[in-house]
C-alpha positions in Angstrom: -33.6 9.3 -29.3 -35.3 12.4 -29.6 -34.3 15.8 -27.6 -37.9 15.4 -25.9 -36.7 12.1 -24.4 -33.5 12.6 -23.5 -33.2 12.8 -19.6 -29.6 14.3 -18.2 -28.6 13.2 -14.6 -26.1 15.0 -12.5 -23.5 12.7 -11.5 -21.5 12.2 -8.5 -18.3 13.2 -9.0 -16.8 9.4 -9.0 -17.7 7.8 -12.0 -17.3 4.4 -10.6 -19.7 5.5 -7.9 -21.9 5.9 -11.1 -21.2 3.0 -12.6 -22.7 1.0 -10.1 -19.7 0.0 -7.9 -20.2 -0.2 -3.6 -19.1 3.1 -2.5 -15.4 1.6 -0.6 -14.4 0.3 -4.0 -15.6 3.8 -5.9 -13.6 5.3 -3.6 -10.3 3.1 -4.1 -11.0 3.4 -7.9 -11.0 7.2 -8.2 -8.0 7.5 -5.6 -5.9 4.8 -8.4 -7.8 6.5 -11.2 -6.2 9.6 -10.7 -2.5 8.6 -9.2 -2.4 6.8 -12.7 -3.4 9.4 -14.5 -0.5 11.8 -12.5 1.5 8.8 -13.9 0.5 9.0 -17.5 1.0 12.3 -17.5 4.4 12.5 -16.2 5.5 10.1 -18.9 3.8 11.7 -21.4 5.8 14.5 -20.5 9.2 13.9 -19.8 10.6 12.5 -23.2 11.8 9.6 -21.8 11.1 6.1 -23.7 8.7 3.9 -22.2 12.0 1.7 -20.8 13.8 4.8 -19.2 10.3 5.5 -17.5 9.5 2.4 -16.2 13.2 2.0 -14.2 12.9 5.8 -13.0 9.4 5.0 -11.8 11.3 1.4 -10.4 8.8 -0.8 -12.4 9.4 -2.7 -15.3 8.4 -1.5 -18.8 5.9 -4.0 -19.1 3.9 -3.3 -15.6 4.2 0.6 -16.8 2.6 -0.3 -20.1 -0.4 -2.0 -18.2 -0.9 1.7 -16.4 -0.4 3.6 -19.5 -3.2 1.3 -21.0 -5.4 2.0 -18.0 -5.5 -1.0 -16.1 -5.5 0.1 -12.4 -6.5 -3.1 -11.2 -3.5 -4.4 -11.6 -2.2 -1.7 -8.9 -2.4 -1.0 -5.2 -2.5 2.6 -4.1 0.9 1.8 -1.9 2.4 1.2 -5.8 0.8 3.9 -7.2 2.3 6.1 -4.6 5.6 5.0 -4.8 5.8 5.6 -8.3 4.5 9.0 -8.5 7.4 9.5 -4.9 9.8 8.2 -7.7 9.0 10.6 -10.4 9.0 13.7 -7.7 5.8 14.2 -6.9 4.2 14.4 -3.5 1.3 12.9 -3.0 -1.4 14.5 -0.1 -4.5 12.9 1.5 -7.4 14.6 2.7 -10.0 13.0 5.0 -13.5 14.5 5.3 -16.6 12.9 6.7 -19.2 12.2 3.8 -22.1 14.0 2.5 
């Protein structure tokens, strides 16, 4: 593709939004997207094997592996919640009408 053709859009700000998904379940992604990513990064960070993560977090080392590989479908935003609660974070919500 040549520099002539290429067209650059300016997205969203929610990639799923982008992607194609109904607006309710971009929302729900992003909002899982980035408690997981909190997640990730907290285990990333706090030297801990996988194991000693997963039972501070109070899930099993296998359900923690699914987050760590990205798969936020296979959590709520209640779980997500109570995990990042677990690891000492707090975790706000702000409401605004939309755009």
């Amino acid at each position: 593709m040549s520099k002539e053709n290429l067209i650059i859009e300016q997205g969203s700000g929610n990639v799923f939004a982008d992607l194609g998904f109904p607006p309710e379940e971009a929302q729900n992604l992003i909002l899982r997207a980035e408690l997981a990513n909190q997640i990730e990064d907290y285990v990333a960070s706090s030297g801990m094997t996988q194991q000693q993560s997963a039972k501070k977090l109070g899930v099993t080392q296998p359900r923690l592996n699914l987050l760590l590989k990205g798969k936020i479908n296979e959590f709520s935003i209640d779980a997500l919640v109570n995990m990042a609660a677990k690891a000492g974070m707090q975790v706000e919500m702000k409401v605004k009408r939309a755009a």
